[in-house]
Structures are given as structure tokens and as C-alpha cells.
C-alpha positions in Angstrom: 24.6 54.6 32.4 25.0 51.1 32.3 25.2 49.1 28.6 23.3 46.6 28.4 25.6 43.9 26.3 24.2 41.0 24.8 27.0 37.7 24.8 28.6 36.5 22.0 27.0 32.9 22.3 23.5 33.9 22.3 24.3 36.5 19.4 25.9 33.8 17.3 22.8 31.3 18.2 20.1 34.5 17.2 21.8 34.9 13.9 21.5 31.2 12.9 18.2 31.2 14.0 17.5 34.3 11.9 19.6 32.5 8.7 17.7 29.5 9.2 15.3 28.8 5.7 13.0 26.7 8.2 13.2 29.3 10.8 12.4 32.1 8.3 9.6 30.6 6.5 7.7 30.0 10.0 8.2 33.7 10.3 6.7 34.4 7.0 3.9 32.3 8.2 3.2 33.7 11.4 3.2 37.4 10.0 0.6 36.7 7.8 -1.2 34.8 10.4 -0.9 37.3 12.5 -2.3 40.1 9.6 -5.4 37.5 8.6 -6.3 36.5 11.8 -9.3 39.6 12.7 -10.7 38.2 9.5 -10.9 34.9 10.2 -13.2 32.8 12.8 -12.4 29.9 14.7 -14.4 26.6 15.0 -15.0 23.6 12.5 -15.2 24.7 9.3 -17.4 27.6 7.7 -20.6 26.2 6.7 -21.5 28.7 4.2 -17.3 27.5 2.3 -18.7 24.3 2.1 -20.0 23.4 -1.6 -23.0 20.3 -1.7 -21.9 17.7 -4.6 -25.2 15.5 -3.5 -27.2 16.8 -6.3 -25.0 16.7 -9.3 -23.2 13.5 -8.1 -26.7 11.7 -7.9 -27.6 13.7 -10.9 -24.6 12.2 -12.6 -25.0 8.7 -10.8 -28.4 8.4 -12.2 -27.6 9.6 -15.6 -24.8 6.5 -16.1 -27.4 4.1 -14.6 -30.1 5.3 -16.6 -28.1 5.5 -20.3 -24.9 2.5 -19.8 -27.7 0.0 -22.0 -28.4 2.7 -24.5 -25.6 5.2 -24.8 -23.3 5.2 -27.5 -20.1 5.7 -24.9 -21.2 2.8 -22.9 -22.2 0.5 -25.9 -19.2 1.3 -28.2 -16.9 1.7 -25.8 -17.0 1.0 -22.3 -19.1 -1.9 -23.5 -16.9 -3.0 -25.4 -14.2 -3.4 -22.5 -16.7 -4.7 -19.8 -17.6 -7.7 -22.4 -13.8 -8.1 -23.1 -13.1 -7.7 -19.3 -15.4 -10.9 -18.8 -14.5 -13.0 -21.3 -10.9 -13.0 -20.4 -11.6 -13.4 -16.5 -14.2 -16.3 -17.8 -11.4 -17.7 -20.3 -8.9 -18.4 -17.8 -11.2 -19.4 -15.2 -12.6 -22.2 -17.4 -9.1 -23.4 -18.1 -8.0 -23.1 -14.7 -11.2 -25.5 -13.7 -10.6 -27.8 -16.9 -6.6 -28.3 -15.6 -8.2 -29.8 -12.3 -6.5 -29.5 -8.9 -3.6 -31.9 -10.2 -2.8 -30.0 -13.6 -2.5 -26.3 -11.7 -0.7 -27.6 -8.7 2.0 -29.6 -11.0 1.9 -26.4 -13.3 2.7 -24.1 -10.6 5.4 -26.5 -9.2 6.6 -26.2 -12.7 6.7 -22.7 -13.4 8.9 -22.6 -9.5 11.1 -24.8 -10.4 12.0 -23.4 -13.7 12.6 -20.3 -12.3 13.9 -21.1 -9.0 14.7 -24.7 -8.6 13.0 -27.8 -6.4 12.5 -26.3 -2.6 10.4 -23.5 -4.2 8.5 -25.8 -6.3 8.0 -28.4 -3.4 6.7 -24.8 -1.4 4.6 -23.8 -4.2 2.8 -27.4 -4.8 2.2 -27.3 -0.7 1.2 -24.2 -1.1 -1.9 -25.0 -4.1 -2.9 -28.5 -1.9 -3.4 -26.0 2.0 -5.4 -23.9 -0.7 -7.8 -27.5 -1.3 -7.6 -28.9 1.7 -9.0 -25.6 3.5 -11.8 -25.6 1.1 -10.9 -22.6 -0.6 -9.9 -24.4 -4.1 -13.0 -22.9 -6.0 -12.5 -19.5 -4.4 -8.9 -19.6 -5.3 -9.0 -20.1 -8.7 -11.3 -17.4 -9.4 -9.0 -14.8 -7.7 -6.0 -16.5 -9.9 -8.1 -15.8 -13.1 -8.4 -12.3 -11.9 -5.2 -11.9 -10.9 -3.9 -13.2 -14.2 -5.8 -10.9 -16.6 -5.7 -7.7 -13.8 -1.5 -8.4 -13.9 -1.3 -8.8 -17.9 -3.5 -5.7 -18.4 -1.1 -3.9 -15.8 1.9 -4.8 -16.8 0.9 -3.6 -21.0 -0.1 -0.5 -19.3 2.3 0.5 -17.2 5.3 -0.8 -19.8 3.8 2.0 -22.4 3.5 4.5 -19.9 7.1 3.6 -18.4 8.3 3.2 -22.4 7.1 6.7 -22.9 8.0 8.2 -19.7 12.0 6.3 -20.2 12.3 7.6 -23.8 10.8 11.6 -23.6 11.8 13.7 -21.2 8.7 15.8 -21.6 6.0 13.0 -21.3 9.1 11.8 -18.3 7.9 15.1 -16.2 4.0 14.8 -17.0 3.7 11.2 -15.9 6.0 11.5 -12.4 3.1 13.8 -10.8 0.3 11.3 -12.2 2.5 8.4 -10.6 3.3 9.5 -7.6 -0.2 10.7 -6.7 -1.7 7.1 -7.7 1.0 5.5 -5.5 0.0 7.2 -2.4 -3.6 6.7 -2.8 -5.0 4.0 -0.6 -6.6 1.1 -2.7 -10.1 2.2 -1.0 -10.2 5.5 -3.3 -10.1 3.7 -6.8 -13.2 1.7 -5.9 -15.8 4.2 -6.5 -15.1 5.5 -9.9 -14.9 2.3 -11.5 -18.4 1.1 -9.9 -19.9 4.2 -11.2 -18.9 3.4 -15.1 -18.9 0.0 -14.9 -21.1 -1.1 -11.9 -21.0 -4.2 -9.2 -18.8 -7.1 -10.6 -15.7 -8.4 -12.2 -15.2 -5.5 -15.0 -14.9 -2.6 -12.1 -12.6 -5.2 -10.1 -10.0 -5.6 -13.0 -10.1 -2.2 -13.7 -10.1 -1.0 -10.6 -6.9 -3.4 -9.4 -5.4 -2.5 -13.3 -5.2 1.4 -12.2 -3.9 0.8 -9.0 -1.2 -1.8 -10.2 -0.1 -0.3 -12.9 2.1 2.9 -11.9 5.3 0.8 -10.3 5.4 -1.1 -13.6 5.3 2.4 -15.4 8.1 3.7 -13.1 10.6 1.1 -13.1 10.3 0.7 -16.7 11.3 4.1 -17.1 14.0 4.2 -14.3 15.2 1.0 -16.0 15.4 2.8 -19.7 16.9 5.6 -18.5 19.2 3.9 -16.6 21.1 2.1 -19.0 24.7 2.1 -19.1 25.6 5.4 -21.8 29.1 3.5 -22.8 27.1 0.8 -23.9 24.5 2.6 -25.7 27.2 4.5 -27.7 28.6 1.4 -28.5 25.8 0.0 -30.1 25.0 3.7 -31.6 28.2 3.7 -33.5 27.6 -0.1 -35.0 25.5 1.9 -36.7 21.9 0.6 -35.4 18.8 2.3 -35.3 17.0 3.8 -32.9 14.1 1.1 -32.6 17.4 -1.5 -32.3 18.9 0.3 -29.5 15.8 0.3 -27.8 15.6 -3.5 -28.4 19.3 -5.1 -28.2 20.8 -2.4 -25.7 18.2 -0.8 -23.7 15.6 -3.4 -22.8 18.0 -5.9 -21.9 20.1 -3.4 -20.0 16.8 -2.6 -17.9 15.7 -6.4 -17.4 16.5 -6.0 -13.5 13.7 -3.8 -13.1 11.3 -4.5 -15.3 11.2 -8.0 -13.3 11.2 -5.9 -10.3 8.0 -3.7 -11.7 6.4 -7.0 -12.3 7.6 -8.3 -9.1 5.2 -5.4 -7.5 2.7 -5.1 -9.8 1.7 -8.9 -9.2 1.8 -8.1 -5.4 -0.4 -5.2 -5.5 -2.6 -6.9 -7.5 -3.3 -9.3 -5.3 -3.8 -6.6 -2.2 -6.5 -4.9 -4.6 -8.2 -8.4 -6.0 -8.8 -9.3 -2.3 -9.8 -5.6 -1.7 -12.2 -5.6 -4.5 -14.4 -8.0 -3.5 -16.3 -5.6 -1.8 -17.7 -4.2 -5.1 -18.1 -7.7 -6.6 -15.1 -9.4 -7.3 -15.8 -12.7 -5.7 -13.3 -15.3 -4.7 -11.5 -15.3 -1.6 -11.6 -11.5 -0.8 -15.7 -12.0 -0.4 -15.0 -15.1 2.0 -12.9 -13.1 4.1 -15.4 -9.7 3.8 -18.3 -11.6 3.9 -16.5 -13.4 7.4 -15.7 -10.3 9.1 -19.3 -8.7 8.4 -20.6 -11.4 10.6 -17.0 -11.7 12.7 -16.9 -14.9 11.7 -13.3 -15.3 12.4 -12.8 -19.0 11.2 -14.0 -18.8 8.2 -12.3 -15.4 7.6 -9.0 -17.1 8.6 -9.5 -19.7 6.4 -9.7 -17.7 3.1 -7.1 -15.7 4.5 -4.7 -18.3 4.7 -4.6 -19.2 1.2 -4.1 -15.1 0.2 -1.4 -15.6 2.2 0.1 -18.3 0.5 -0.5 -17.0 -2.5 1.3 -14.0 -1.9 4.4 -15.4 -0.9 4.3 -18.2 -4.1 4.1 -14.9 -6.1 6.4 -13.0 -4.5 8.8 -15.7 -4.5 8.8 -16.6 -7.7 8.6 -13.4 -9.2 11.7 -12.4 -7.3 13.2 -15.9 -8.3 13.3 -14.8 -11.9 14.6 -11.2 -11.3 17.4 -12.5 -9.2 18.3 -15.2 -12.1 19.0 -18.4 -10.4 19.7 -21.8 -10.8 17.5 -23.3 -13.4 17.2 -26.7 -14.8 18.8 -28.3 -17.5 16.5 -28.4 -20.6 16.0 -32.4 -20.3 14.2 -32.0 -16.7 12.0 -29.3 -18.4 10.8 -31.5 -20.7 10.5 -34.3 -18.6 8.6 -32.5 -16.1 6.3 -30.4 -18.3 5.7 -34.3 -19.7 4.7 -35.1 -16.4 2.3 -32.1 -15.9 0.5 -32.7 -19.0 0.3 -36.6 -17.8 -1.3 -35.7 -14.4 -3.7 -33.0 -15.9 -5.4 -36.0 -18.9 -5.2 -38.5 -16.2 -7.2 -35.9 -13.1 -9.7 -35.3 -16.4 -9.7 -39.1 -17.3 -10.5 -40.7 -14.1 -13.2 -37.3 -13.6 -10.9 -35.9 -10.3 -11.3 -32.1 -11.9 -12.5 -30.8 -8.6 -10.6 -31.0 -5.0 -12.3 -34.1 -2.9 -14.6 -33.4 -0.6 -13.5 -35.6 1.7 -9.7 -34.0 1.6 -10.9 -31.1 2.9 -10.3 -29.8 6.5 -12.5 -27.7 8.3 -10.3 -25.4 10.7 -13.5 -22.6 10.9 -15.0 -24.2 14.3 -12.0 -25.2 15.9 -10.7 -21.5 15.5 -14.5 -19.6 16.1 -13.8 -22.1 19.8 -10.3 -20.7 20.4 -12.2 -17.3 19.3 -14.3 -17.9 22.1 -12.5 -18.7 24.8 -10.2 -15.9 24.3 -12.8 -13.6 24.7 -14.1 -15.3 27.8 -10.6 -15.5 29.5 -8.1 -13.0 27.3 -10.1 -10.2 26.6 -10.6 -8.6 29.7 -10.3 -9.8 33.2 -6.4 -11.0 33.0 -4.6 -10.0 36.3 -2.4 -7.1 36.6 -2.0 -6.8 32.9 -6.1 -6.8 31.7 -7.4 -7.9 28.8 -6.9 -6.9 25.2 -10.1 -5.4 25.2 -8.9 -3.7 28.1 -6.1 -2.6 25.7 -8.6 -1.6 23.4 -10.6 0.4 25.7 -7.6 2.4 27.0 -6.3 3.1 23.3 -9.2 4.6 22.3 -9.9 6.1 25.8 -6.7 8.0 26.5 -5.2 7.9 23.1 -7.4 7.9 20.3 -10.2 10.3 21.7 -8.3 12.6 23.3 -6.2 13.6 19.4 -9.8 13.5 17.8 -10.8 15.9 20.4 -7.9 18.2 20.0 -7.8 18.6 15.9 -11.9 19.0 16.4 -11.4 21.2 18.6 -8.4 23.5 16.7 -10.1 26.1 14.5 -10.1 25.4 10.9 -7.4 28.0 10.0 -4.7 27.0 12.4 -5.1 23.4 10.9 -4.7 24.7 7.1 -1.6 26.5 9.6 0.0 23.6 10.8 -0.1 21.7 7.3 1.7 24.8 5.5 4.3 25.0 8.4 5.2 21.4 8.3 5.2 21.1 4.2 7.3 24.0 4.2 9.5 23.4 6.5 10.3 19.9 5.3 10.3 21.0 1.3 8.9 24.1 -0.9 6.1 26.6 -1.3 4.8 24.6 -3.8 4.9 21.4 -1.8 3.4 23.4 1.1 0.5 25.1 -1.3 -0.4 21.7 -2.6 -1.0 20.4 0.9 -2.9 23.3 2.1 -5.5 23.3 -1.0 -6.0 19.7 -0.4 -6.6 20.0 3.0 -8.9 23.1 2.5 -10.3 20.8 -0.8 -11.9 18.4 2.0 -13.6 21.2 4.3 -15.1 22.5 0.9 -16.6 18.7 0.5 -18.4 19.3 4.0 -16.5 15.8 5.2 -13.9 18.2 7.6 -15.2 16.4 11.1 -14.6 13.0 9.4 -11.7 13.8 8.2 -9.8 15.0 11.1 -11.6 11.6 12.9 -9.5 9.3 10.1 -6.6 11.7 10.8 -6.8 11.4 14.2 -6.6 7.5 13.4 -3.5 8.1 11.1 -1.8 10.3 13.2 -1.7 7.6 16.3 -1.1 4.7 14.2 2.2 6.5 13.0 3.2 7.2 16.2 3.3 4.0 17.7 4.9 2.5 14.2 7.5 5.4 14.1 8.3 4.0 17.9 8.7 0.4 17.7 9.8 0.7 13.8 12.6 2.7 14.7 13.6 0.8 17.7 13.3 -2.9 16.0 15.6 -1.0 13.0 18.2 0.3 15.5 18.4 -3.2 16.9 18.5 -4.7 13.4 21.1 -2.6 12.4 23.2 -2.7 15.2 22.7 -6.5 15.4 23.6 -9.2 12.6 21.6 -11.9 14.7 18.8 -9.9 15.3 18.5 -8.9 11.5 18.4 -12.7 10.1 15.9 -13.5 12.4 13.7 -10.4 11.8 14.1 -11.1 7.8 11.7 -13.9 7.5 9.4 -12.2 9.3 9.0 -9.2 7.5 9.4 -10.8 4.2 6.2 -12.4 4.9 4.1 -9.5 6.5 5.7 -7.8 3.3 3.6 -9.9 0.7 0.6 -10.3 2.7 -2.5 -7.9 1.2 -3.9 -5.3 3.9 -7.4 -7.2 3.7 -5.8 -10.3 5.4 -4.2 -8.0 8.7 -7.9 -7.3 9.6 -8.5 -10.8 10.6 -6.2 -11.4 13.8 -7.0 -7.4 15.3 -11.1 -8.5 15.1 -9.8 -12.2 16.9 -7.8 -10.3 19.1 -9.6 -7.0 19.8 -13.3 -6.9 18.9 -14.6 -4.1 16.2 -13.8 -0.3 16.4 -10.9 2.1 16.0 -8.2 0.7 18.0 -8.7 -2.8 15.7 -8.1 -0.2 12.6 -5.5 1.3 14.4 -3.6 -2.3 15.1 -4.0 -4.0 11.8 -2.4 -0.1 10.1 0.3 -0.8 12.7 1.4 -4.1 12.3 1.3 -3.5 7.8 3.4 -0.6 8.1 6.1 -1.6 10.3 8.1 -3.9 8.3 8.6 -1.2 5.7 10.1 0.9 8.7 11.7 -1.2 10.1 13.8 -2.1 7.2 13.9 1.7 5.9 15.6 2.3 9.1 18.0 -0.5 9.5 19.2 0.3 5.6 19.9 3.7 6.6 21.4 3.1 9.3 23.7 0.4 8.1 24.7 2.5 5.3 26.1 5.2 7.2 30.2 5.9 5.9 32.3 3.7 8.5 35.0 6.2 8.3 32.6 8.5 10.3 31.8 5.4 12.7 35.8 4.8 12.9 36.3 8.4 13.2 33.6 8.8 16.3 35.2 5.6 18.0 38.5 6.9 17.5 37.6 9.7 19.4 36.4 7.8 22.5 32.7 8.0 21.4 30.2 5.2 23.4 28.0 3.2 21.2 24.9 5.3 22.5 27.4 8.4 21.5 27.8 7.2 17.8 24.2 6.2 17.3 22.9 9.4 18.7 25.5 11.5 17.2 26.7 9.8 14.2 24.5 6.8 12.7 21.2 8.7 13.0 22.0 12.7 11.8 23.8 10.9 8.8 21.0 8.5 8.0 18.2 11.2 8.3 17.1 10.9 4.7 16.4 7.5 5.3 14.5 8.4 8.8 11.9 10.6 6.5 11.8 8.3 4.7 10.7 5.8 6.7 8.0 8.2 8.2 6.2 9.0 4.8 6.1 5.2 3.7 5.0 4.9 7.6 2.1 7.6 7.3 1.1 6.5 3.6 1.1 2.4 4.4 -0.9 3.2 7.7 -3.9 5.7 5.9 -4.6 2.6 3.7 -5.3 0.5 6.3 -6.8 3.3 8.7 -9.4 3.9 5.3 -10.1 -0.4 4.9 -10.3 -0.6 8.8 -14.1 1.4 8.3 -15.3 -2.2 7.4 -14.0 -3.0 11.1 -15.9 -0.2 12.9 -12.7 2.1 12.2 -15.8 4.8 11.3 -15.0 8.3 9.6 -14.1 7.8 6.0 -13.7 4.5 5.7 -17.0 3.8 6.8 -18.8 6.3 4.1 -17.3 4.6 1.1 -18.1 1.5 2.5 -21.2 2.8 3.3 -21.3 4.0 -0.2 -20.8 1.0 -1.9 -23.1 -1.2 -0.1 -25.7 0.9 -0.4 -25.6 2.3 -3.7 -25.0 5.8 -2.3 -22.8 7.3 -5.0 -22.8 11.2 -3.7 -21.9 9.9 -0.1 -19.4 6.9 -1.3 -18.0 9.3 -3.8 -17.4 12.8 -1.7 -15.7 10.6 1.1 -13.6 8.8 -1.6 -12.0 12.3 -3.2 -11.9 13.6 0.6 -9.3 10.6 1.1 -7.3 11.5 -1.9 -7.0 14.6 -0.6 -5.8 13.1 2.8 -3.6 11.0 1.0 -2.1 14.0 -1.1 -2.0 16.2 2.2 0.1 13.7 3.9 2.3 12.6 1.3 3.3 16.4 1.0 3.3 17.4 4.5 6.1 13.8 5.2 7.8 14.6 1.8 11.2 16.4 2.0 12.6 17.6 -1.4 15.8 16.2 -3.1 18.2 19.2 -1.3 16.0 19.6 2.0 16.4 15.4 2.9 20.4 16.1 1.7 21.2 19.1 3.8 18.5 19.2 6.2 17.1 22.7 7.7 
């Protein structure tokens, strides 16, 4: 009888497959698919799982409209913050108006050159008069009041919570989950709770932009406490100081790196949600640009967007200026020059020049709606051999964006709760993988499923087209020292602009509708991984590079082989900052005809439809949670890999 003998390669390959954790959880998984599956149905999602929040949530809704002038919580309390909210905002607005044009430009200038020296203050004072000069100096100043009390109030909060989180362990572990849930939240989910306490206007805009800026103060304020040198801290412990000097003379200057690096990105997201919040009343030159693309108005769109833009980079900037410690000016040139900007403020008040001219103003609105227009007489369709960008549009959403929406609709409920476990399992624990299936199952509970899986769809296309050309600029920038230093300035500046601002060029370009969504979450997500990947990759051990080439290895060989297996941690990395940038914009893009989610809490704000605003808002927290998890390896599964 013949044996039948099985060969010592393919034995040796079964048994790693069988040792395999990944391999062996996917097992798990498909047994007890395969023991559930006669009970469970296929199609969208059970009708009778789904639970109705309509009634309470209006209940609720009406209750807070119908009881915030006469309710002890609202008068005594929330009241009492609202009023303090608008004072403040009001405060600096005044004093910002009272300063006039002159006093805040030479002030700014000031404040750069103190910190940073003259180029930045020459940028900075250029950067004030393009803000006047488009118009947009009225507008300006009331986002820079907003700003300035939104960034004080987040950077109190988040240094307690950081303070607390740096100095107990225990309140250390109860914080991290808070944090890192807020942080992958798009800005769009914070808008709805806010309105319903506080309502339409400048109170639920500082609040709202205080919670979302908040948490990287709070984080690198702890990671900066905790990371102080231990020799040092001994050193001062055994002079015999207290605990409350340690804290004062050892640890806080030890951690002055990032806490200007927390304040660094608490001003910047600060910004991105001031601009943001202007759909629930915040005013400035977030409504010019939402109140432009309502009406695709692109011109005047563009021209509140350019100052944002400005803005962000004087910020960012200066901000990083300070962290970094550079050259400043001797004490004499301070004087003279705040001097100077106290001069030029009494002599703009004296002479009654408060207010930017009229006549210094330049009106680039027409000559850009023009160029807006011809483009889509002769660029958006109609271009030989390579069409038009609507074209481009057409075929995204045609043979790309349908089709994915098609397949997860399609896909029976079950088999997508499935695919979220295998994938969070695979990449971390069952805890990470239980999370992400009870958040995904959260929003077919919600009755919000089809939408859902249409923002996912969004999400899930977006990424892949910023995993491609992110990964391929990185390898170039990594393998190139020419091709990096002219890719920095670039994505230092598509760094600091605020997601509001991309969706002005995709509507020039493209029109309204998913694909637009699609290309304004493409182009904000792909300098974060870009340079993810080119730091990965550049930090691979050169004795493994040397090694490979020593061996004969081709460049292609030691990429391939070397550079990228070594620099995988950074890779997933670069994919969950990829997948959380581009849901934030995919969510804002429903403002652009993106549709799905975005679109009902937009809806839901501008209509005053709580129940509907509200249910789509906690379905996107739980796409935000689901996603994080799924693209979230643990500390030892990103270090050793499967």
C-alpha cells in the first residue's frame, strides 16, 4: 500500500501557520462563525435591534430649551459660564478693535520678533496687512478674540488634567482612555452637545473648540512630568526640598519642551475648530468661508480662507519659535520696539485710523469667481485625451466610490461586525477587537447602519489613495535628501492649515458631491503620511542597510527587504493617523454634498433637529472609535509583528 508522505517544507510552513497568534485567532473566529451562523440572518441590519432615540432626544431637547431661562442648573451654573464665555470673547474683541489695524499688526510683529527674531516678525506684520487688504480685518479679529480665550481656557484645562495625569499613576490610567478617545474624534462630533446646553453662538463655539483642544495639552504635560530626568529629581530631593518645590524648580522646567509643544498644538487645533464652529454661530471668518461654499461662492470663500491660512502658519510659527528657543533680542530693542508699538497704536487712535481703509482693500472675489468660471467652461470636462476634472469626478464616484458603497451595503450585517473583530484582533487584543465590534454594532442599534457604511465607504477610499501616494512621496523622501527639502515647506504649510480651508480648492476644482469630500480628506491627510513614513524609514539601523549592501543587495532589494519590515511600526502608524485625519474631513465634507453622516449633523444643526443631528453625531464617534481600534496595533504586536 502506498504511504502517502507529506514534505518537510510544507509541514514546517503548516506548523507556523498553526503557531501563528494571528492565524489562530482567525480560527477562533471562524469556528464560532461557523457555530452562530443558522441563527443569524443576512441583510442590512435587523430592524426590530434597532432602538428609536427620536422621542427622548426631542423629549430631552425640548426640556433644555424650555427650562435654560428658569432652571437652577442653567442660571447658577451653566449661566454663569455662558455670561463669562461672552464677556471674555467681548473683552478682547473690544481691545483688539481699540488697538486699530496699526497697534495689532506692530504687536504681533513684536511678539515674532521676541520670540523668533526680524524675518518672522516682517512675515507676521505681512501677514496682519494681506488679512486688511483682503477685507477680512473685522472678521479676523473676532476669530483672534476667540481664539485667544478658546486657547487660555484650553491650555488651564488641559495643564490640570496633564498635572494630574503626570503626578498619579491612577488618575495617569483613567485619563489615557478619555484622551485618546477625544483625539480621534473628528471636530464635527463635539458640535452638537455643546449647542444643546448652551445653544447657537459664541459660548457653544468656545466650549466646543475648548474640549476638542484641550487633550494634547493634557498629554504632553503629563509625558513632560513624567519624563523628567530621575538623577535630577533626586538631586533636588536630597537638597532637602519639598514636594511642591520639586514640582516647581525640577519638574516643570525639565518638561518646558513640551509643554510649548502642547501649546504649540492646542493653538493649532484651536484654530481648525474656531473656523469649524462657525457653523453653530461662531462668526468670523469660518462663517465667510461656510456662508461662501453654501452658495459656491468660491471667491469670497477663498478670500476668508486666505487669512485662516495665514493665521495658522503666524501661530504655528511662532509658537514653535518659542519651543525651539532661538535668538532673541537684546533687552534695549524690546523696549525700543514695544515703545514704538505703543507709539503707532495712540497715534492710529489719535488721527481716528482704528479701522483698515476702505480704499486699501482689494477685492480678489470676482477675479477668482471669473477664473472659477472659465475653468468649468474649459477644465472641467471636455479636455482631450485626459477629460475634465469633473470627468475625474464622475469616474471616482462611478467606478470607485459606488461600487465599495455597494459592496459593504450589500455584505450582511454579521460578516461586517466579522471583519471588524478579525482585523482588531489580528492587529492588537480581544479587548481592542471587542471595543471595535460594540461600537460598530453601537451604530446599527442607532438605525444610522446604511449611512454609516456610505461615510465608510468614503473613508475607506480616501485611505486608499493617501496610503498610495503617501507611501510613495515618503519612500522618495526618504531615499532622497533633495526631494525631502523641497517636500518640507510644503507639508509644513498643508500641516497648519484647518480642514475647513481644504474644502475650498476641491469645490473650484470639482463641483459638490463625494469625490470633492473624498479629495479635500486626501490632500489633509497626506502630509502626516508622508512624513510618518519618511521618519520610519530613515530611522531604520544602518548596520542592517550596510549589512544588506554588503551582501550584494539592490536598492529595490534593501527597501523591500530591509527599510520597510524594520520600519513597520511606523507604516501602521502612518495608516491609523491616515484613516483618523481622513474621517474628519470625510464627516466636514457633508457640507460639500459628501452626504451620509456628515450631512445629518449638518442637517441637524441648521435645522434645529437635535434627535437627527445628535444620533448621527454619536454614530460618528463610534466610527471614529471603530477605526482607531481596528488601525491600532498594541505596544508588542507593532514590535514583533504577527
Amino acid at each position: 500500500m502506498a504511504t502517502l508522505t507529506v514534505p518537510t517544507s510544507s509541514r514546517t510552513t503548516t506548523l507556523r501557520l498553526l503557531k501563528s497568534r494571528t492565524a489562530a485567532k482567525l480560527l477562533l473566529l471562524a469556528l464560532v462563525t461557523a457555530v452562530l451562523l443558522p441563527l443569524l440572518h443576512g441583510g442590512s441590519w435587523p430592524h426590530h435591534l434597532t432602538v428609536s432615540l427620536d422621542k427622548p432626544l426631542t423629549s430631552a431637547s425640548n426640556w433644555v430649551i424650555d427650562n435654560r431661562d428658569s432652571h437652577p442648573l442653567f442660571l447658577y451654573f451653566f449661566g454663569y459660564i455662558s455670561n463669562a464665555v461672552v464677556l471674555s470673547v467681548r473683552a478682547v474683541y473690544l481691545a483688539l478693535l481699540a488697538a486699530g489695524w496699526t497697534g495689532v499688526t506692530a504687536f504681533g510683529a513684536l511678539i515674532a520678533w521676541r520670540v523668533a527674531g526680524p524675518r518672522l516678525a516682517a512675515g507676521t506684520a505681512l501677514a496682519f496687512l494681506t488679512c486688511g487688504a483682503l477685507g477680512m480685518w473685522v472678521p479676523t479679529m473676532q476669530t483672534l478674540a476667540l481664539m485667544v480665550v478658546a486657547v487660555l481656557a484650553s491650555v488651564v484645562v488641559g495643564a490640570l488634567l496633564g498635572l494630574a495625569g503626570g503626578l498619579s499613576d491612577r488618575l495617569d490610567r483613567a485619563l489615557r482612555p478619555v484622551l485618546d478617545t477625544m483625539q480621534v474624534l473628528p471636530a464635527f462630533a463635539y458640535l452638537l452637545p455643546v449647542v444643546l446646553v448652551f445653544g447657537i453662538g459664541v459660548p457653544a463655539a468656545v466650549l466646543a473648540t475648548v474640549v476638542y483642544a484641550a487633550p494634547p495639552m493634557a498629554r504632553l504635560t503629563a509625558l513632560g512630568l513624567r519624563g523628567a530626568d530621575p538623577e535630577v529629581l533626586e538631586a533636588v530631593e536630597s537638597l532637602g526640598a519639598t514636594r511642591r518645590q520639586r514640582l516647581l524648580t525640577a519638574r516643570i522646567p525639565l518638561a518646558r519642551g513640551e509643554l510649548l509643544l502642547g501649546l504649540n498644538q492646542t493653538i493649532m487645533m484651536a484654530l481648525s475648530m474656531a473656523v469649524i464652529a462657525s457653523v453653530i454661530g461662531a462668526g468670523g471668518l469660518g462663517d465667510r468661508v461656510y456662508q461662501a461654499l453654501a452658495s459656491v461662492d468660491v471667491g469670497q470663500a477663498l478670500a476668508a480662507g486666505i487669512p485662516i491660512v495665514l493665521l495658522a502658519i503666524v501661530l504655528d510659527r511662532v509658537t514653535a519659535a518659542a519651543g525651539a528657543g532661538t535668538a532673541r533680542p537684546k533687552t534695549t530693542g524690546r523696549v525700543y520696539a514695544l515703545a514704538g508699538t505703543v507709539a503707532l497704536a495712540l497715534a492710529a487712535r489719535l488721527l481716528g485710523r482704528l479701522d483698515w481703509p476702505s480704499g486699501w482693500t482689494l477685492d480678489i472675489a470676482e477675479p477668482v469667481n471669473r477664473a472659477v468660471d472659465w475653468m468649468t467652461s474649459h477644465l472641467y470636462s471636455g479636455v482631450p485625451v485626459i477629460g475634465g476634472t469633473a470627468d475625474w469626478a464622475g469616474h471616482f464616484t462611478t467606478w470607485i466610490l459606488d461600487p465599495v458603497r455597494g459592496g459593504l451595503q450589500w455584505l450582511p450585517w454579521w460578516s461586517v461586525l466579522l471583519i471588524v473583530a478579525a482585523l482588531a484582533w489580528s492587529l492588537g487584543t480581544w479587548r481592542t477587537a471587542l471595543t471595535a465590534v460594540l461600537a460598530m454594532a453601537a451604530i446599527g442599534v442607532l438605525g444610522v447602519w446604511e449611512p454609516a457604511l456610505d461615510t465608510l465607504s468614503q473613508v475607506l477610499a480616501a485611505v486608499a489613495v493617501t496610503l498610495v501616494l503617501g507611501f510613495a512621496t515618503g519612500i522618495a523622501a526618504a531615499r532622497s535628501d533633495r526631494v525631502e527639502r523641497a517636500l518640507r515647506p510644503v507639508l509644513d504649510v498643508f500641516q497648519t492649515m484647518p480642514q475647513f480651508v481644504y474644502l475650498i480648492p476641491v469645490v473650484a476644482l470639482f463641483g459638490v458631491g463625494r469625490a470633492p469630500a473624498v479629495a479635500a480628506a486626501v490632500v489633509y491627510a497626506l502630509p502626516a503620511v508622508v512624513r510618518i513614513t519618511a521618519q520610519g524609514l530613515r530611522q531604520v539601523d544602518p548596520a542592517a542597510l550596510e549589512s544588506a549592501r554588503s551582501l550584494g543587495a539592490t536598492g529595490r532589494q534593501q527597501l523591500w527587504q530591509v527599510q520597510l519590515p524594520l520600519a513597520k511600526r511606523s507604516l501602521l502608524l502612518a495608516v491609523n493617523q491616515g484613516v483618523v485625519l481622513v474621517l474628519a474631513v470625510v464627516i466636514i465634507g457633508g457640507l460639500v454634498g459628501g452626504g451620509a453622516l456628515g450631512y445629518d449633523v449638518a442637517f441637524g444643526l441648521a435645522q434645529g433637529d437635535l434627535a437627527t443631528g445628535l444620533v448621527a453625531g454619536a454614530a460618528i464617534v463610534c466610527l471614529g472609535l471603530m477605526l482607531d481600534r481596528v488601525t491600532q496595533p498594541t505596544g508588542r504586536r507593532a514590535t514583533k509583528g504577527a
